[in-house]
N, C-alpha and C positions, 0 to 999 in steps of 0.2 A: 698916333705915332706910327711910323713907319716899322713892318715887320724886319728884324734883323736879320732872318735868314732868306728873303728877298734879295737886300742887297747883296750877301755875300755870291749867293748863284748870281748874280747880275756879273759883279766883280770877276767871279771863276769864268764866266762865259766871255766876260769882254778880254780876259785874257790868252785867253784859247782860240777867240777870234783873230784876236792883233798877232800873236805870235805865228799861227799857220800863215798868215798874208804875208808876213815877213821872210819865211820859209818859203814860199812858193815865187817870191815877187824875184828874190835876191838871187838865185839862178838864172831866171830871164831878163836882168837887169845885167848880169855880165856876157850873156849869150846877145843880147840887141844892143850892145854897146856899140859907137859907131867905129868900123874900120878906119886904118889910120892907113892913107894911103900912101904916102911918103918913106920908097923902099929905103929913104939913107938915113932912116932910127936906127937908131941902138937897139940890139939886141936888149942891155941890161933893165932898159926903158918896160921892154915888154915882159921883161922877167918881175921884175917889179912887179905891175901891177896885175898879174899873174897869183903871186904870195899875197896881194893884199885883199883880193878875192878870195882869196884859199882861209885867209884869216878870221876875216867878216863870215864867211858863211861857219865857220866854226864856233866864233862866237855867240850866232845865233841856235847851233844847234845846243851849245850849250844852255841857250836862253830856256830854250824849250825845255830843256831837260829837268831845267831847274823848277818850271813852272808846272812840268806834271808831277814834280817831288810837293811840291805844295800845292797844290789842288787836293794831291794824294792824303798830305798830313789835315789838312780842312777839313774836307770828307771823313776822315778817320774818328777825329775830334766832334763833328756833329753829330755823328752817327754814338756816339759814345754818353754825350749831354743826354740825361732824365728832360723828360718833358717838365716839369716843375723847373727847371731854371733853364729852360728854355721861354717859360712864360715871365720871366722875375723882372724883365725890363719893362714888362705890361703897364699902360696907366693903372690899374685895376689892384696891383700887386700892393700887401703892408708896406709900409714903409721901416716898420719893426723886421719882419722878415728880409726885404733888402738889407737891413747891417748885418742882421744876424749871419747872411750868406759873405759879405762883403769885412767879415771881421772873424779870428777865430775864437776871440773870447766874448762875444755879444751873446745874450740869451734873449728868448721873444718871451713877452709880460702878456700878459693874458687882457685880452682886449677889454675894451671899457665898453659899456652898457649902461646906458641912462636913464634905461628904464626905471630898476628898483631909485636910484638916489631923483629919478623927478617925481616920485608918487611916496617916500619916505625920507622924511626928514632927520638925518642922524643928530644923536642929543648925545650919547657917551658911549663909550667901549670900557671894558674891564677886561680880569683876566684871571684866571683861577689856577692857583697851583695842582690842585687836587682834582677830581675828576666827580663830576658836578653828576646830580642824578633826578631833581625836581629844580621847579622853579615855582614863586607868586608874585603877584605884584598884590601890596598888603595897603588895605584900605583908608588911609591916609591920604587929603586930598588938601591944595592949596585953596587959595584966593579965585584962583581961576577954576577952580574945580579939577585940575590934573591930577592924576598922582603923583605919589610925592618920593616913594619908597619900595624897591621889589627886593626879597629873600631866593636866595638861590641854596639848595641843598648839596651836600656830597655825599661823597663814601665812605665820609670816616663817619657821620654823626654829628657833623657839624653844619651852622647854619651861619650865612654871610648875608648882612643885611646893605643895600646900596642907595645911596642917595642917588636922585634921578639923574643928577650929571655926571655920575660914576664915582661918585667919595665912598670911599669905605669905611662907613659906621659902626659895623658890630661883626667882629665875628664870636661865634655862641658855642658854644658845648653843648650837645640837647641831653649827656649825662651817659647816653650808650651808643656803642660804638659799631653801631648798624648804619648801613646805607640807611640814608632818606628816601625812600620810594615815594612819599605822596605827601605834600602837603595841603592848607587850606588855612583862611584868615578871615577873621571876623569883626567890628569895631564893637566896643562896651558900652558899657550902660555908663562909665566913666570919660568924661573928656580927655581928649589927646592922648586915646590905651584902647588898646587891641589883644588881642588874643590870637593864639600861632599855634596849629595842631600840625605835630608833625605826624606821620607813617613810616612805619621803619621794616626793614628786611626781614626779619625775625619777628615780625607781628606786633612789636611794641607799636601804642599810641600814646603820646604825649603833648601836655596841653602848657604853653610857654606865653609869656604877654610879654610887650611890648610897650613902651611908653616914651611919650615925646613933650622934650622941655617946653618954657612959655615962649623961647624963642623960636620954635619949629619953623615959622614961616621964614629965617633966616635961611639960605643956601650954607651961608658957612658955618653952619648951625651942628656942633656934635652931639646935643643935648639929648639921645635916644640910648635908651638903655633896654635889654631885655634879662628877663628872668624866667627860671625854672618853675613852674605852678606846682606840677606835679605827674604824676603817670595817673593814665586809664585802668582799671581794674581788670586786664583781659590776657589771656594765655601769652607768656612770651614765647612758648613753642611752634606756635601760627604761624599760617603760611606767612609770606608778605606781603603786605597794605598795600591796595593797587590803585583806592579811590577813596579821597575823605570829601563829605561835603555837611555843610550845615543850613540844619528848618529850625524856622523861627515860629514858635505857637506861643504869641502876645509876649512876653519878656523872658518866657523860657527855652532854652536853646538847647538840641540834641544833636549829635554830630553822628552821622551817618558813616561806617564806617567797611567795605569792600574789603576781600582778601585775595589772592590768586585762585583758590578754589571755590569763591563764588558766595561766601558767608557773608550774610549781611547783618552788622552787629549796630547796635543803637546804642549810644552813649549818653549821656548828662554830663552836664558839668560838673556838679561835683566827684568825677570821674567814676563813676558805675555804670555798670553795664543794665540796660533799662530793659533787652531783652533783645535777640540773636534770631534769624531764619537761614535757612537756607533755600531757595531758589533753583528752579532746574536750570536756569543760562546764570551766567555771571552779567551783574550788572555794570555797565560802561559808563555810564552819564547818569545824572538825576534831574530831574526838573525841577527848579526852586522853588521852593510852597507850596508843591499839589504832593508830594511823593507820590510822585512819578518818575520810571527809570525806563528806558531804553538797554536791553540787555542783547547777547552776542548771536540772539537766533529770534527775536520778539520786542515785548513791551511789557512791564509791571507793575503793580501798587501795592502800598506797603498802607496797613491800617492798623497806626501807631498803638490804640484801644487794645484792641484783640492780638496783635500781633502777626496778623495773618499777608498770606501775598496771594494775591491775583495776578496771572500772568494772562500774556494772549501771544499769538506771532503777527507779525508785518505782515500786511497783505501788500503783496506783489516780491516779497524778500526769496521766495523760491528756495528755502531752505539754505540760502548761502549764510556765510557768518558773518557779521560785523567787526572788524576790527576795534574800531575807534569811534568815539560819537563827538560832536559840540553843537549844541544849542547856538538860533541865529542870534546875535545881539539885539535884534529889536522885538522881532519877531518870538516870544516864546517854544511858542507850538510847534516854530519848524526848528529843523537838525539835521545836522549832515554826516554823512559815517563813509567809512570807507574800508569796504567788502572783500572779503578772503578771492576773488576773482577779481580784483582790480577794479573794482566801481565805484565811486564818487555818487552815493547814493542821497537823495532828500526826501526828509519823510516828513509825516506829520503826526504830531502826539495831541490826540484832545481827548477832552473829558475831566469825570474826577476819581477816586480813587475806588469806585463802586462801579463806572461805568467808564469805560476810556475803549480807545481804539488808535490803535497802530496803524498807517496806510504808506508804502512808498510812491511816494509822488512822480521819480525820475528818477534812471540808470543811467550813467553815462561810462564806456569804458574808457579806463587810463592807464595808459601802460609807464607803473611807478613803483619801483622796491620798495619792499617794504625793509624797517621797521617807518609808518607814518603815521604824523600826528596832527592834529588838524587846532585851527583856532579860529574865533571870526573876531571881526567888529565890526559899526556899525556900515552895516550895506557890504560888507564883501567878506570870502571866505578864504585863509589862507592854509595853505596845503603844504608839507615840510618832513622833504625826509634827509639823508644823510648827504646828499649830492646839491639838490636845488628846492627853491620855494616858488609855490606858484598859487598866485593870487585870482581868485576867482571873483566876477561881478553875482550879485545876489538881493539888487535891491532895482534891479530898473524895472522900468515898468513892462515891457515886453517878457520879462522872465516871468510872470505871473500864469504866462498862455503857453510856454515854450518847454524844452526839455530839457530842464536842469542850470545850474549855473554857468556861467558865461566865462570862457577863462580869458582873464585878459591880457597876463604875461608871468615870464617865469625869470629868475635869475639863480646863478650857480652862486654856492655860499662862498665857494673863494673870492668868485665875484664881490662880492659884496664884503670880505674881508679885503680885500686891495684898493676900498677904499682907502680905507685909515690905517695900513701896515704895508712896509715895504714888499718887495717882492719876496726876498729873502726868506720872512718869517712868515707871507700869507702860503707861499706854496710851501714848505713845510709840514707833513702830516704825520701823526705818530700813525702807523697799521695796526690795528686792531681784528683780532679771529673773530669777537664776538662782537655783533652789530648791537649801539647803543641807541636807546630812543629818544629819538629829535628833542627839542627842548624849546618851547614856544611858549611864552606867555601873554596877555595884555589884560587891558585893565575893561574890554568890551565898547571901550570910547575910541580912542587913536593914539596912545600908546602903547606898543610893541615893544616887547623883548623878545631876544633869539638868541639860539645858542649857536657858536658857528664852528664847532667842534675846537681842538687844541687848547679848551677851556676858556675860549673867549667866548663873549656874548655883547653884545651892543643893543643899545637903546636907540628906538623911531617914534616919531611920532607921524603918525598919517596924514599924507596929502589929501589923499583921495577924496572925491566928491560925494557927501550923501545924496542923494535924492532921498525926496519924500512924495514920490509916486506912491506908495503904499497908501501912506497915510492919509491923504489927498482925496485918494479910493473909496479909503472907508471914511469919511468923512460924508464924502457925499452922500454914499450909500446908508448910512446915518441922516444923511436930511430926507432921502428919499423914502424912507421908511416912518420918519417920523409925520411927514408929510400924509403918508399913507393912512396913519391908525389916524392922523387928524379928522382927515375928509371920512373914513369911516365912521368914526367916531361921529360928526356931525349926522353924518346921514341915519346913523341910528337914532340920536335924539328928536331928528326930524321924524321917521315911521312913528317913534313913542310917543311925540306930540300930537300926531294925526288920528294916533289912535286914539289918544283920550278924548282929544276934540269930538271924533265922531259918536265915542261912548255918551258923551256930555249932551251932544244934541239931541240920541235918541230919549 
């Protein structure tokens, strides 16, 4: 398209052309007019056209006059226009922004991005009156193997349990009236019953089940009930519960229980306290079935026996602190955290609880406020703070030789609230002084739950593609090796043959 202020200097020039020609022409137009040579005219003949000269050339000066009064007002007016709507007729320009300029009650919507909705599948939204503080998704799984059910925590004490399509099934009293700081969920030794430990502000632990009718596989199914078991045996004076997690040793189950100042308490289920350490770093994450933890300056093990901890530090961690940790979904041994200097750090945890080692595999910096929390599933890592979420790759096969995970897009949470809510109610934010931490759960497969502030949350289920590069790897390197002790193996039997042979002959 043609530039607009082109034309107008075209227009202002061809006007200031035409006009001076006209000015200059109409003077020598009544001066080279031809004499009349015929002495018996009238005087009033020549009087005449005398005025009508006089008239014309007047008119034109007024022409003129008039044409640099507007050229004048042009000039004034473009000189005045912001460059931004001097671009607005741009092919290039929204088309939102064109009304919004073109109308004075129009507002611009916050652009659409296809990223998050072609890589996650929305399943349900909810919406919380109260101001939400954990999340689970409780281990309850269909036909298909999905889950089936996630609990979401608040402020007051209470626990809101969701069917996957967003039906509201339970909401709970857990009996005291503390924020939920942490929860954790575990299935029974009992069909269709689970168990539900909360974490509370004030240090309380409590242990609540959960049970689902013989119609569970129904969707329209309200047949879930939960109940009070009982409290843990533990100071309600205590700081508050920052990490609950549960080890399984053959049918008996201990729940491991974190505080803000770094106590690491061991529980039983018949709610006692089985024995308590404390730790020089606070512990962030646990490794399921080895205790083994990940803490905010190293690595630790707990030897449930004696009661004792071994700690070590990260080699290559440079004394920075760890925020936050999560374990990969396939990969046990590796974990990803993210460091008081902004780094999206991966490490690797091996060993067992007599001999293990800490290593950081790869730094990457990221410039992200905090408060953030991280989650994965299988093959990618997703990164979540108050503003946006950004999905990281973590299972290709080049990531194995490369530096760190692979980011492969990010979206804003209103973004991703304007899917499914007007404008109205997505831009809407309460302001809050103290910054609340992100709220991300999933089940480690491909569903996702998020929290997307103003107490909503919605449910995804993941598009994303796994590879099985990894596994492929080790696969091979498994035949390659077995291969290896084979042919060794023969060739030993062979030396042991020869020998005897030659013993025999002498």
């Amino acid at each position: 398209m043609a530039d607009p202020l082109n034309g107008k200097s075209f227009f202002i020039c061809f006007s200031l052309l035409f006009s001076f020609t006209l000015l200059f022409i109409s003077p020598l137009y009544a001066t080279e007019s031809p004499v009349i040579e015929d002495v018996s005219t009238d005087v009033a003949v020549s009087v005449s056209e005398t005025n009508r000269e006089a008239v014309l050339l007047h008119n034109l000066e007024e022409l003129v006059k008039n044409l640099t009064e507007l050229v004048a007002n042009l000039d004034a007016k473009l000189s005045a226009t912001p460059l931004k709507e001097k671009n607005e007729i741009s092919v290039d320009d929204d088309i939102g922004e064109e009304k919004e300029r073109g109308r004075a009650k129009a507002f611009s919507v916050t652009k659409y991005s296809p990223f998050w909705s072609e890589r996650f599948q929305f399943t349900s939204a909810v919406k919380l009156n109260s101001d939400a503080t954990c999340i689970n998704v409780l281990p309850f799984r269909d036909f298909e193997g999905s889950s089936k059910y996630f609990a979401i925590g608040d402020s007051k004490g209470r626990v809101y349990v969701f069917l996957r399509n967003g039906d509201v099934l339970i909401e709970f009293f857990t009996t005291v009236d503390s924020p939920v700081t942490a929860m954790v969920s575990y299935s029974s030794v009992f069909k269709n019953s689970s168990f539900v430990v909360t974490g509370h502000q004030n240090g309380a632990v409590l242990l609540h089940r959960i049970h689902e009718g013989s119609n569970g596989e129904d969707w329209n199914s309200n047949s879930v009930s939960m109940e009070h078991v009982g409290k843990f045996d533990v100071d309600d004076s205590a700081d508050p519960v920052t990490l609950l997690e549960v080890h399984h040793v053959g049918r008996v189950r201990y729940i491991l229980a974190t505080d803000l100042s770094g106590k690491l308490t061991v529980l039983t289920e018949n709610r006692t306290v089985y024995g308590s350490v404390i730790p020089s770093s606070r512990p962030l994450v646990f490794l399921k079935q080895r205790l083994l933890f990940l803490t905010e300056s190293g690595a630790g093990s707990l030897d449930l026996r004696s009661m004792k901890i071994r700690e070590t530090e990260c080699e290559g961690l440079n004394h920075s602190l760890a925020r936050t940790y999560v374990f990969d979904a396939a990969e046990r041994s590796k974990a990803y955290g993210f460091t008081s200097e902004g780094e999206i750090i991966h490490v690797l945890l091996h060993g067992d609880i007599m001999n293990f080692k800490c290593r950081v595999r790869s730094k990457k910096k990221f410039q992200m406020e905090e408060p953030v929390a991280l989650q994965s599933i299988k093959g990618y890592l997703l990164v979540i703070n108050e503003e946006k979420v950004f999905a990281f790759n973590v299972s290709t096969q080049h990531y194995v030789r490369t530096a760190g995970p692979r980011l492969l897009f990010s979206a804003g949470l209103e973004e991703i609230r304007s899917a499914f809510l007007s404008h109205r109610e997505s831009s809407s934010r309460t302001t809050t002084v103290v910054k609340t931490r992100p709220l991300i759960a999933s089940d480690r497969e491909n569903l996702l739950v998020i929290g997307l502030e103003n107490g909503y949350f919605a449910v995804y289920k993941s598009k994303l593609p796994t590879l099985k590069g990894d596994f492929n790897n080790a696969l091979e390197q498994s035949c390659v090796l077995l291969h290896t002790i084979s042919i060794r193996g023969l060739a030993f039997l062979c030396q042991e043959e020869r020998i005897a042979h030659c013993m025999g002959t002498r």
